[in-house]
Biopython code that builds the backbone (N, CA, C, O; Angstrom):
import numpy as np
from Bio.PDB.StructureBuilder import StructureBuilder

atoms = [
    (1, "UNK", "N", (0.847, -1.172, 0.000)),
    (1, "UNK", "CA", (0.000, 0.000, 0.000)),
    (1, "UNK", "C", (0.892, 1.233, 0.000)),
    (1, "UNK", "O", (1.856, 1.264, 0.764)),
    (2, "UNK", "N", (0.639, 2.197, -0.770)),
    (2, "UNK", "CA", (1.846, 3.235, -1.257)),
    (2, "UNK", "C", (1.576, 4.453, 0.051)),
    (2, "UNK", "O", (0.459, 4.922, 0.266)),
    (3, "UNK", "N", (2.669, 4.794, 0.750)),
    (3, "UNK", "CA", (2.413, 6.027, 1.775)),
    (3, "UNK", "C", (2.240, 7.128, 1.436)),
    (3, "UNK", "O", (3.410, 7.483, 1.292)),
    (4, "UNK", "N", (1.450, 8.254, 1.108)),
    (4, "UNK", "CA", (1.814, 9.270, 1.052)),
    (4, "UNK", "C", (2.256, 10.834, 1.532)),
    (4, "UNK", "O", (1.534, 11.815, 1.354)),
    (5, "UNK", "N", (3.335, 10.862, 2.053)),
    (5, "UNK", "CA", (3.914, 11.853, 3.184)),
    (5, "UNK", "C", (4.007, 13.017, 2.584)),
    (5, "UNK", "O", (4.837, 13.747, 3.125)),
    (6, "UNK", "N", (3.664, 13.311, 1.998)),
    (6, "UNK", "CA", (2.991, 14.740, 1.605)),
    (6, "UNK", "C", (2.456, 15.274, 0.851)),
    (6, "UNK", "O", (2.772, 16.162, 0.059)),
    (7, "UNK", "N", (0.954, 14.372, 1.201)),
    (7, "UNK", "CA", (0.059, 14.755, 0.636)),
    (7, "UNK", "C", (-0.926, 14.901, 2.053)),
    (7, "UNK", "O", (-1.374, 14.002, 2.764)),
    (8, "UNK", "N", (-1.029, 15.919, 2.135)),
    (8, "UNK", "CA", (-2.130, 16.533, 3.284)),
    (8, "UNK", "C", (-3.443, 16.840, 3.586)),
    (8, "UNK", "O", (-3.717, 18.037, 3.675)),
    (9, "UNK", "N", (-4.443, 15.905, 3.788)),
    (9, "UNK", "CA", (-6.017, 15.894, 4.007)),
    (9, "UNK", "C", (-6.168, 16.903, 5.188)),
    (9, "UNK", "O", (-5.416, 16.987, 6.159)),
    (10, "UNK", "N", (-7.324, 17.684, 4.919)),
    (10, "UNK", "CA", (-7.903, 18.277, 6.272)),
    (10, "UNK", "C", (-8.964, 17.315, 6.846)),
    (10, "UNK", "O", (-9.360, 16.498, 6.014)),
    (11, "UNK", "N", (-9.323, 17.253, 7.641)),
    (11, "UNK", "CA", (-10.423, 15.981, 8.435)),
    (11, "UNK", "C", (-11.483, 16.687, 8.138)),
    (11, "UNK", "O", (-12.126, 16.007, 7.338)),
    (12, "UNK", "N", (-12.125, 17.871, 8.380)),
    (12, "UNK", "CA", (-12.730, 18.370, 7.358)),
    (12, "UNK", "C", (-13.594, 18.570, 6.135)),
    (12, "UNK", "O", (-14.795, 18.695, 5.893)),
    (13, "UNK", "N", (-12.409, 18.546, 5.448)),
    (13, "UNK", "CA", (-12.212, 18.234, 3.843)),
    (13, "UNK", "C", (-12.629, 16.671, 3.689)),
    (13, "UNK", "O", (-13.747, 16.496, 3.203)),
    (14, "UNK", "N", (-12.106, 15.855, 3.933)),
    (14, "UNK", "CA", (-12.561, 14.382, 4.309)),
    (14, "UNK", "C", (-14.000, 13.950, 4.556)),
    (14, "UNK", "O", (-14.556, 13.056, 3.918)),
    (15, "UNK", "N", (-14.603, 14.718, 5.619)),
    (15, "UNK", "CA", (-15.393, 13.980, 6.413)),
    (15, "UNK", "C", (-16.645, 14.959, 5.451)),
    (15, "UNK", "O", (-17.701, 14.920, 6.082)),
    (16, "UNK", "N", (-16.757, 15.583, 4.469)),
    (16, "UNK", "CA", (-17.433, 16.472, 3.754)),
    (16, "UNK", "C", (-17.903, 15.455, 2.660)),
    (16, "UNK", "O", (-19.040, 15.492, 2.190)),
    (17, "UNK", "N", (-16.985, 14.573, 2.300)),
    (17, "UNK", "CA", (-17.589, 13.620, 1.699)),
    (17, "UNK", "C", (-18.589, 12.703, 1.955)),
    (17, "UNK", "O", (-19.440, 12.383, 1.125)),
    (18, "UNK", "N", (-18.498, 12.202, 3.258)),
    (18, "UNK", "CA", (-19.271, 11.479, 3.953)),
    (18, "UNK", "C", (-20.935, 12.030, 4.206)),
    (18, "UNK", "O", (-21.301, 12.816, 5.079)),
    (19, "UNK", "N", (-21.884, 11.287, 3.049)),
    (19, "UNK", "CA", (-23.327, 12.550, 3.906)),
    (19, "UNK", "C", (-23.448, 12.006, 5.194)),
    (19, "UNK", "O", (-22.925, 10.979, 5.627)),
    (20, "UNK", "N", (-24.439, 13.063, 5.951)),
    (20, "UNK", "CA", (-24.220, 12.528, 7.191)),
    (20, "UNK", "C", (-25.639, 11.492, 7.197)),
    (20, "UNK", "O", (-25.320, 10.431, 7.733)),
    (21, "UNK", "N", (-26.599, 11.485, 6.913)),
    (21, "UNK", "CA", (-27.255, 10.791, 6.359)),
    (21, "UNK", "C", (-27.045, 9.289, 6.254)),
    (21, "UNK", "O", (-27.898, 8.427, 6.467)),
    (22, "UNK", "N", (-26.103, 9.155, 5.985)),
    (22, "UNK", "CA", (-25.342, 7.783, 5.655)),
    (22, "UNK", "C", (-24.312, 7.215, 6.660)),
    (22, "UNK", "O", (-23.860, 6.077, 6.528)),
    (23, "UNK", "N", (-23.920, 8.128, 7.772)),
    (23, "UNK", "CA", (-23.783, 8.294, 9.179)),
    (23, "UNK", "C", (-24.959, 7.723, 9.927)),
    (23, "UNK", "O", (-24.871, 6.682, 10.577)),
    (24, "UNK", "N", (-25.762, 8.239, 9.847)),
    (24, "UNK", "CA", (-26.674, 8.016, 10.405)),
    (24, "UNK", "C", (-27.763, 6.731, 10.349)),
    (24, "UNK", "O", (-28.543, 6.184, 11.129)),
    (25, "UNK", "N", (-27.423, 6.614, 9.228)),
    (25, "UNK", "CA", (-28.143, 5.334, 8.474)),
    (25, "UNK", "C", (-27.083, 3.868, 9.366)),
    (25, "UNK", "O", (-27.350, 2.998, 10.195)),
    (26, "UNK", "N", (-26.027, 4.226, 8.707)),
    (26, "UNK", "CA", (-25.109, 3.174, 9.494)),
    (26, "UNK", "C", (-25.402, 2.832, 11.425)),
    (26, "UNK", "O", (-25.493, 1.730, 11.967)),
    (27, "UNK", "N", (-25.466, 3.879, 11.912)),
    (27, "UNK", "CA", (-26.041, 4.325, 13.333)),
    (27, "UNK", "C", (-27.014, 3.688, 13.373)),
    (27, "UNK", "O", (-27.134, 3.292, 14.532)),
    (28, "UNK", "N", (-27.822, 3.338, 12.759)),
    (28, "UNK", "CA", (-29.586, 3.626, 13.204)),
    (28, "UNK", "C", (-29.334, 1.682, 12.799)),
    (28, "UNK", "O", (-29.768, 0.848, 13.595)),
    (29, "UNK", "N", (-28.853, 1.400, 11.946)),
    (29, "UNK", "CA", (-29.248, -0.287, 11.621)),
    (29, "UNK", "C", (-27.901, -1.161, 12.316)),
    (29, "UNK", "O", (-28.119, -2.359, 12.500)),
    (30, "UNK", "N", (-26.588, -0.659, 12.693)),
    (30, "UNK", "CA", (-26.190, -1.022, 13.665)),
    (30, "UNK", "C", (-26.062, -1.135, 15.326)),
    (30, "UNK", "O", (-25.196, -1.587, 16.075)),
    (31, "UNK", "N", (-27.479, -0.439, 15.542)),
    (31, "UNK", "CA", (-27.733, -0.112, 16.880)),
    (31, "UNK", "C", (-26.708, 0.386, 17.451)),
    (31, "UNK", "O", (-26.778, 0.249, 18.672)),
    (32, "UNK", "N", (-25.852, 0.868, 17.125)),
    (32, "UNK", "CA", (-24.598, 1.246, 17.669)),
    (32, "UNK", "C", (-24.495, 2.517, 19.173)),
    (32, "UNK", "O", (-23.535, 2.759, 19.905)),
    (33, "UNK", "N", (-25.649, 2.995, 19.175)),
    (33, "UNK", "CA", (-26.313, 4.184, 19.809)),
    (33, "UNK", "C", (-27.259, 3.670, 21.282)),
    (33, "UNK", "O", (-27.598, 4.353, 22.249)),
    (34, "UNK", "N", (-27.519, 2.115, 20.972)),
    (34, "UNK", "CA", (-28.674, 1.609, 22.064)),
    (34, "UNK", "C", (-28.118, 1.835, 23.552)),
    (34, "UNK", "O", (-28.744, 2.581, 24.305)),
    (35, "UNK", "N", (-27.204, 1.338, 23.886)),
    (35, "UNK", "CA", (-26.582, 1.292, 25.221)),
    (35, "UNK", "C", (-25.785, 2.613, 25.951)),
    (35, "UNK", "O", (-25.594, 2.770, 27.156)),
    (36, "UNK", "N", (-25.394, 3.484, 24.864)),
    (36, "UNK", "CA", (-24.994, 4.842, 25.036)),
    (36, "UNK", "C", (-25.641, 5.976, 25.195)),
    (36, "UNK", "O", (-26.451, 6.378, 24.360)),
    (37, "UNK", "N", (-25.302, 6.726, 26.477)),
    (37, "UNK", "CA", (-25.918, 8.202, 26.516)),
    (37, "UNK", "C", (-24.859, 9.037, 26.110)),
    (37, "UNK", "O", (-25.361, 10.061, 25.648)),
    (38, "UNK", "N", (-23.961, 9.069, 26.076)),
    (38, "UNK", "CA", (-22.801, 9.897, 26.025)),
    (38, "UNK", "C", (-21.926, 10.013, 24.768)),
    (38, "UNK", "O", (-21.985, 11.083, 24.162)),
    (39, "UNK", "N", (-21.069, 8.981, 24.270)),
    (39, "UNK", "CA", (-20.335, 8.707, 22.991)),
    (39, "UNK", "C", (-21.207, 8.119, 22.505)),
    (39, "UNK", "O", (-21.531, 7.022, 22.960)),
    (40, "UNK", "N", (-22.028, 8.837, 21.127)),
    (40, "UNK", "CA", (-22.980, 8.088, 19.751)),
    (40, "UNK", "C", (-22.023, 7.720, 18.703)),
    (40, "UNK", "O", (-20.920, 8.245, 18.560)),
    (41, "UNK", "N", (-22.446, 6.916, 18.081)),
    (41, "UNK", "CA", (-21.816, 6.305, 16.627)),
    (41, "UNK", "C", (-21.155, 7.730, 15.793)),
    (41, "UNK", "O", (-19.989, 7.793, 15.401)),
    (42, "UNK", "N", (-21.698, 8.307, 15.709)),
    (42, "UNK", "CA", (-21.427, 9.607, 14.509)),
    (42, "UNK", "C", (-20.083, 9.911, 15.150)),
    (42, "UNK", "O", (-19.037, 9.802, 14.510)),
    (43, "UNK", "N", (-20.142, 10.461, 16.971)),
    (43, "UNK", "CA", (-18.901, 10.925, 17.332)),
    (43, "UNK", "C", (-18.366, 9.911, 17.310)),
    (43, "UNK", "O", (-17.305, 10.160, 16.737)),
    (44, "UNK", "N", (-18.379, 9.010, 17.529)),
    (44, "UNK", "CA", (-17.167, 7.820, 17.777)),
    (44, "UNK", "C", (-16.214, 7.594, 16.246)),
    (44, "UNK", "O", (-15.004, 7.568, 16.020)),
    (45, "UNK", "N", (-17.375, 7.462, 15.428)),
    (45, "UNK", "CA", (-16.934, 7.650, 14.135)),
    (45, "UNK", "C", (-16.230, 8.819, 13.671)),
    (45, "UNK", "O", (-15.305, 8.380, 12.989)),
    (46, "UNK", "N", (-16.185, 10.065, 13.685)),
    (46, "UNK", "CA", (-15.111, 11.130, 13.737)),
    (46, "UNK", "C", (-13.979, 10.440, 14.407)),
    (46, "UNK", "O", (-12.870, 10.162, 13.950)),
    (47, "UNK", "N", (-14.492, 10.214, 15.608)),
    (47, "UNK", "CA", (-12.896, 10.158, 16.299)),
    (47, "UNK", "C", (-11.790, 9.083, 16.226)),
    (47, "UNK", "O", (-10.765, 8.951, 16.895)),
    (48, "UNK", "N", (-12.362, 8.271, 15.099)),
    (48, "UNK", "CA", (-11.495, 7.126, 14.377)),
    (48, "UNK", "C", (-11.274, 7.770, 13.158)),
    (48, "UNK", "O", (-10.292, 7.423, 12.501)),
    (49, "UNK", "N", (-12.003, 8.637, 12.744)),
    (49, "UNK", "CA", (-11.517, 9.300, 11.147)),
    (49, "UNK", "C", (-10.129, 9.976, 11.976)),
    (49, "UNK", "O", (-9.082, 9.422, 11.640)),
    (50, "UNK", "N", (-9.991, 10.950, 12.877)),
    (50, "UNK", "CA", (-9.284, 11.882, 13.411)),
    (50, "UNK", "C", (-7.821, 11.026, 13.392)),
    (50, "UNK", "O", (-6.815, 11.186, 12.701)),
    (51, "UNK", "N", (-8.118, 10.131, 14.366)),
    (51, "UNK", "CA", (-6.993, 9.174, 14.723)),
    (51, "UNK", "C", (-6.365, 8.281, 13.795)),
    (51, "UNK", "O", (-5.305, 7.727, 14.084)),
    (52, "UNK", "N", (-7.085, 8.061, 12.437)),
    (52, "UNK", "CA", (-6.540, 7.396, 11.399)),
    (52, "UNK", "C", (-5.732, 8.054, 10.718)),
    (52, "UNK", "O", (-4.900, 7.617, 9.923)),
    (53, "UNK", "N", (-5.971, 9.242, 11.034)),
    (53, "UNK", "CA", (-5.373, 10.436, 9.755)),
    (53, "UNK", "C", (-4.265, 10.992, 10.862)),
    (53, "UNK", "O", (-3.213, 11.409, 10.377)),
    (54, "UNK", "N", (-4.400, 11.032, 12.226)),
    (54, "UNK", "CA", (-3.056, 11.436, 12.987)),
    (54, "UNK", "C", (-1.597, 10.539, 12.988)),
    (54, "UNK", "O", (-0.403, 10.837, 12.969)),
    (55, "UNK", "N", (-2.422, 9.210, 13.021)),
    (55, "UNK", "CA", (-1.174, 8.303, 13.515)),
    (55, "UNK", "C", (-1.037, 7.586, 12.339)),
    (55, "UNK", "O", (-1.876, 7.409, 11.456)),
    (56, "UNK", "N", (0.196, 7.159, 12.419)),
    (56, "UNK", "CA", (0.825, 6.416, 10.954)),
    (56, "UNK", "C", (0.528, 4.862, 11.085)),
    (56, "UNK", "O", (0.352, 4.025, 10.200)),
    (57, "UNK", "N", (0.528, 4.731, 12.573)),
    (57, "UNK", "CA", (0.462, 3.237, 12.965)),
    (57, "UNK", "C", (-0.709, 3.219, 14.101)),
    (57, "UNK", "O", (-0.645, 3.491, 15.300)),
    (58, "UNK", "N", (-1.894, 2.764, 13.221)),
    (58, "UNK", "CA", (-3.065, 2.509, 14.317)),
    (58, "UNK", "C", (-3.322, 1.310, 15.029)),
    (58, "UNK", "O", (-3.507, 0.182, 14.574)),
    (59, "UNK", "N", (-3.304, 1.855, 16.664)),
    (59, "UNK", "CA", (-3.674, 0.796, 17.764)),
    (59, "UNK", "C", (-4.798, 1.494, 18.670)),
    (59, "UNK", "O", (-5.120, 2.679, 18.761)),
    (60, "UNK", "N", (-5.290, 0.320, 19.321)),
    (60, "UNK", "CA", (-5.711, 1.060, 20.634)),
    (60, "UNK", "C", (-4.625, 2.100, 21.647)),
    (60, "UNK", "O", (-4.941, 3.140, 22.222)),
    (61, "UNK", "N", (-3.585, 1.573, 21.630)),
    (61, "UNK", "CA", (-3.047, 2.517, 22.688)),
    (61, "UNK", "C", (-2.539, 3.977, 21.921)),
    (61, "UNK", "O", (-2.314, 4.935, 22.661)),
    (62, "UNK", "N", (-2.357, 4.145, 20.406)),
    (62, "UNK", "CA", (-2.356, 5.307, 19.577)),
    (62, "UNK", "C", (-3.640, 5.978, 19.793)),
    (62, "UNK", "O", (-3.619, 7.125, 20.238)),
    (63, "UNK", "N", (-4.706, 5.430, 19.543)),
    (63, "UNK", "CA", (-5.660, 6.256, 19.868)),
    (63, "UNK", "C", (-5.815, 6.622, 21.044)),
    (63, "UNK", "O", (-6.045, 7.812, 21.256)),
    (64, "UNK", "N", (-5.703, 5.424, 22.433)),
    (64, "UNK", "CA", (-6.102, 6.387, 23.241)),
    (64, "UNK", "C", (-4.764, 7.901, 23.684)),
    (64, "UNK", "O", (-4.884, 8.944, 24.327)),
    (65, "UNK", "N", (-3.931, 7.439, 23.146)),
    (65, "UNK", "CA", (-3.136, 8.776, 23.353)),
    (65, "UNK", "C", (-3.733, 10.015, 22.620)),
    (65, "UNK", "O", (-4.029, 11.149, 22.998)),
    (66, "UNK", "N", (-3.784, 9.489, 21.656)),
    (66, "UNK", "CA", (-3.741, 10.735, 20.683)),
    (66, "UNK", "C", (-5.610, 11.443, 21.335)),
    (66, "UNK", "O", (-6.130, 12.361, 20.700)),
    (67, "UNK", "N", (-6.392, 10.784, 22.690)),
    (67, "UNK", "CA", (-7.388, 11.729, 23.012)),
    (67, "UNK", "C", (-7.811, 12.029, 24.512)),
    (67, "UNK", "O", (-8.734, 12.412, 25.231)),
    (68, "UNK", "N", (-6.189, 11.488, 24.480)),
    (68, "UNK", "CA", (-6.065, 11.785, 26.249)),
    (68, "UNK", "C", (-5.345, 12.997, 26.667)),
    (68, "UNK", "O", (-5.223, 13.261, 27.863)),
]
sb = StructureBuilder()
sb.init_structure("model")
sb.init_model(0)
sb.init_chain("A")
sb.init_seg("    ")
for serial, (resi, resn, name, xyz) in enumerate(atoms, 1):
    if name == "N":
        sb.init_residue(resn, " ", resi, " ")
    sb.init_atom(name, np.array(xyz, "f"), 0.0, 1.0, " ", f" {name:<3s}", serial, name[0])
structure = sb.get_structure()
């Protein structure tokens, strides 16, 4: 898979593609939202777009740094 180190996405710019609609759709038929008052699918979902695009090498312990 080819790296590209400089070529620069805004998250943004990115996530503009995404309707939210289709966010939501995903949300709504994965129940992903049932057991949660606090973190919903949509945010959770940003915050793996965020963390995919920060770290070069994704783990759990990259992410939780990168939102601690």
């Amino acid at each position: 898979m080819p790296v590209f180190k400089d070529h620069k996405v805004n998250i943004n710019h990115l996530l503009g593609f995404i309707p939210e609609a289709l966010i939501a759709h995903l949300s709504a038929t994965t129940r992903v939202d049932h057991y949660t008052k606090v973190l919903h699918g949509k945010k959770m979902f940003y915050l793996l777009m965020y963390g995919i695009l920060e770290n070069d090498r994704l783990s759990q312990r990259t992410l939780e740094d990168s939102f601690n």
